[in-house]
C-alpha positions in Angstrom: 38.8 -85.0 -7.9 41.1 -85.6 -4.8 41.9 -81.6 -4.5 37.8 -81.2 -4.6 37.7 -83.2 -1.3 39.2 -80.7 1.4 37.5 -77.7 -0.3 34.3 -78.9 0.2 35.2 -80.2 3.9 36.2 -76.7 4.3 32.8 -75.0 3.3 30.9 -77.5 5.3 32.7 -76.9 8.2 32.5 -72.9 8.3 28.5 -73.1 7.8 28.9 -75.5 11.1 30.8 -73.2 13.1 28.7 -70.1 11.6 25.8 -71.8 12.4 26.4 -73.0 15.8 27.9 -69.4 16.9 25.4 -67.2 15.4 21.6 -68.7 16.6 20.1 -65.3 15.6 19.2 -64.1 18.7 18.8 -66.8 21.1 19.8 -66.8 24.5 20.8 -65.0 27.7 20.1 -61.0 28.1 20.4 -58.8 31.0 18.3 -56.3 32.0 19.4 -53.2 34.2 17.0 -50.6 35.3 17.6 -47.5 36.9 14.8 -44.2 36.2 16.6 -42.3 38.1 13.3 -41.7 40.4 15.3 -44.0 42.8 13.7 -47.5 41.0 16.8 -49.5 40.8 17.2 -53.5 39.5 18.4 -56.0 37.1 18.2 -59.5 35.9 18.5 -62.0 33.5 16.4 -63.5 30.9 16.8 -66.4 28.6 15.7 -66.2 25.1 14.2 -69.0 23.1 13.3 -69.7 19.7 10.5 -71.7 19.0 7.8 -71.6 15.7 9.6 -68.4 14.4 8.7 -66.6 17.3 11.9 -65.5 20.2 10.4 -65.6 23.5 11.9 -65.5 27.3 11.7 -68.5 28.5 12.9 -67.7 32.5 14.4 -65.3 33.8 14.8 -63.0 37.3 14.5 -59.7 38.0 15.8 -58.2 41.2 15.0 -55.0 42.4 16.7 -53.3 45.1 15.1 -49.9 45.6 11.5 -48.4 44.8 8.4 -49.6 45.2 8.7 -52.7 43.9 11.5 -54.3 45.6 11.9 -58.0 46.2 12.5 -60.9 43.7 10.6 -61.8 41.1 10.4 -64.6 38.5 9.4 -64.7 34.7 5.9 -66.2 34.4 5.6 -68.8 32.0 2.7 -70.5 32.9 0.7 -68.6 30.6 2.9 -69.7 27.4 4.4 -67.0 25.2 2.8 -65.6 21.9 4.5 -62.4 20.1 2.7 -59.2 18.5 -0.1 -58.4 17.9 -1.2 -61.2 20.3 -1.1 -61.7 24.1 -2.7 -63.0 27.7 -4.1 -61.5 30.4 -2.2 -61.6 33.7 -3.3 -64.0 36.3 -4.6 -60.7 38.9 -6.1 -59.1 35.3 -3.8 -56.1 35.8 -1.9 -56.5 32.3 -1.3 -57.9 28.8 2.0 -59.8 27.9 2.7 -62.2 25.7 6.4 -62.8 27.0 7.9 -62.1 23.3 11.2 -60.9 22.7 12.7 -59.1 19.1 16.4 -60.0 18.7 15.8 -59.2 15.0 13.5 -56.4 14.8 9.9 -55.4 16.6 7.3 -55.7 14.2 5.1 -53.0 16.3 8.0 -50.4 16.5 10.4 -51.1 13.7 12.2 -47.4 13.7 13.0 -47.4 17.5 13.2 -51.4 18.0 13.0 -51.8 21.7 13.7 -55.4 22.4 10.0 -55.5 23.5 6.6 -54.8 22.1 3.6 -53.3 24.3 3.0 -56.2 25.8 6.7 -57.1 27.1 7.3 -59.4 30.0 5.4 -60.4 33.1 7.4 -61.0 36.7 5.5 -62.1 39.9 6.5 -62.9 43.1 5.4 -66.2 45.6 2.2 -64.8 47.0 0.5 -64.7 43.3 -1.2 -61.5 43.8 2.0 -58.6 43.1 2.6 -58.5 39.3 5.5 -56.7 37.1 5.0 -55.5 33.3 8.3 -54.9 31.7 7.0 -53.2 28.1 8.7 -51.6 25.0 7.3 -48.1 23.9 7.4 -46.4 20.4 10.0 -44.1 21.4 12.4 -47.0 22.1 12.2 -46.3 25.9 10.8 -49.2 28.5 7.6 -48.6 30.9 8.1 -50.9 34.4 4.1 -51.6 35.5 3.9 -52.5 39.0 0.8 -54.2 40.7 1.4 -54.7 44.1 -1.6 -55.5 46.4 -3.9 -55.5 44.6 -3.4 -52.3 42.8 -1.8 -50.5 39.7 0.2 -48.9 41.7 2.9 -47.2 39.3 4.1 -47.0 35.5 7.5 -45.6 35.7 8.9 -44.8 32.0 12.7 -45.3 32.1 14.3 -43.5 29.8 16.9 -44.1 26.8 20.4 -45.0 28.7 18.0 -45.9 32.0 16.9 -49.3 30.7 19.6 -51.5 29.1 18.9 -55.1 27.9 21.9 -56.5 26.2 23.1 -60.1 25.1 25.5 -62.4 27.0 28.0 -63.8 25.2 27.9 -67.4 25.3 31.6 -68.9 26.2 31.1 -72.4 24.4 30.1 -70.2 21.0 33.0 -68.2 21.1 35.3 -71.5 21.8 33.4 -73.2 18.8 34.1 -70.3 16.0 37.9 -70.3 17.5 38.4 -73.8 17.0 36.6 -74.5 13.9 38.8 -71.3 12.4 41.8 -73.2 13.5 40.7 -76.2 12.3 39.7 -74.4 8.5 43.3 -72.4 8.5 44.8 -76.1 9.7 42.7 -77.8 6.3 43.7 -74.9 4.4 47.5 -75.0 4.7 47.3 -78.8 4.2 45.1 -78.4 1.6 47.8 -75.6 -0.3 50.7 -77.8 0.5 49.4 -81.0 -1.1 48.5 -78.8 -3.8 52.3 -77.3 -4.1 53.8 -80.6 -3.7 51.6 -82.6 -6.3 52.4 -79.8 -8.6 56.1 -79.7 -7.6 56.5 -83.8 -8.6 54.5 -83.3 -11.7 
């Protein structure tokens, strides 16, 4: 019963490390824009999890050339919701339910954009200038911009112009290193112990 003991400290310990490494989707992804129309910018969101649904829960996007440029902030306010559902924008210029698909887009399954038609919404300070960051069937991403009052442009970016990509978190990757270290560590005790009771016997 004694040789049972590390064994099982060993399985329990690698679904702890597996689990704390690996949370399916959850957390930071950049987002880097360039259509190649001369609409340049990039940011960062952070993705939640939350009743089985990923969502951004903040994020930045910073654009440095077209006609959107200037900062702008994720807008929560609203709350998040994932497809088919979503809410109206504060100026009534576009859906968005702020949902994200780390594991698959239930409206475009074959090209699995990150986003579903509704994407995310950005605004700026002054309330009234809106972004729409939305996923398309093709797998390419469609920027909305509603500055002043106006729709002023949908620019479709591309494959290769729009990339949204996870950011390794540094305290996941330290975690799986040292809980392998520590499971190798159990493991060679564990073997040893093993040899040497059956050396004596």
């Amino acid at each position: 019963m004694r040789m049972m003991k590390p064994h099982k400290t060993l399985t329990l310990l690698a679904a702890l490390v597996l689990g704390i490494a690996v949370q399916a989707g959850a957390g930071l992804y950049t987002i880097a824009f360039n259509d190649g129309n001369g609409n340049v910018g990039s940011g960062q969101i952070d993705v939640e999890l939350a009743n089985n649904i990923h969502y951004a829960a903040s994020g930045s996007l910073s654009v440095t050339a077209g006609q959107a440029i200037g900062n702008w902030n994720l807008y929560t306010a609203g709350g998040y919701t994932s497809y088919p559902n979503y809410f109206t924008s504060p100026a009534g210029a576009y859906w968005y339910n702020n949902g994200v698909y780390p594991t698959g887009n239930p409206q475009y399954p074959t090209a699995n954009p990150l986003l579903d038609s509704s994407g995310l919404l950005f605004t700026q300070s002054n309330g009234n200038n809106e972004l729409n960051l939305w996923g398309n069937a093709d797998g390419t991403y469609t920027l909305g911009g509603n500055i002043g009052g106006w729709q002023n442009f949908n620019v479709t970016i591309s494959f290769g112009g729009t990339i949204i990509e996870s950011v390794p978190e540094p305290i996941n990757c330290a975690l799986a290193v040292f809980g392998l270290i520590f499971a190798c560590g159990s493991a060679v005790r564990f073997y040893a112990n093993q040899r040497r009771s059956s050396a004596t016997s």
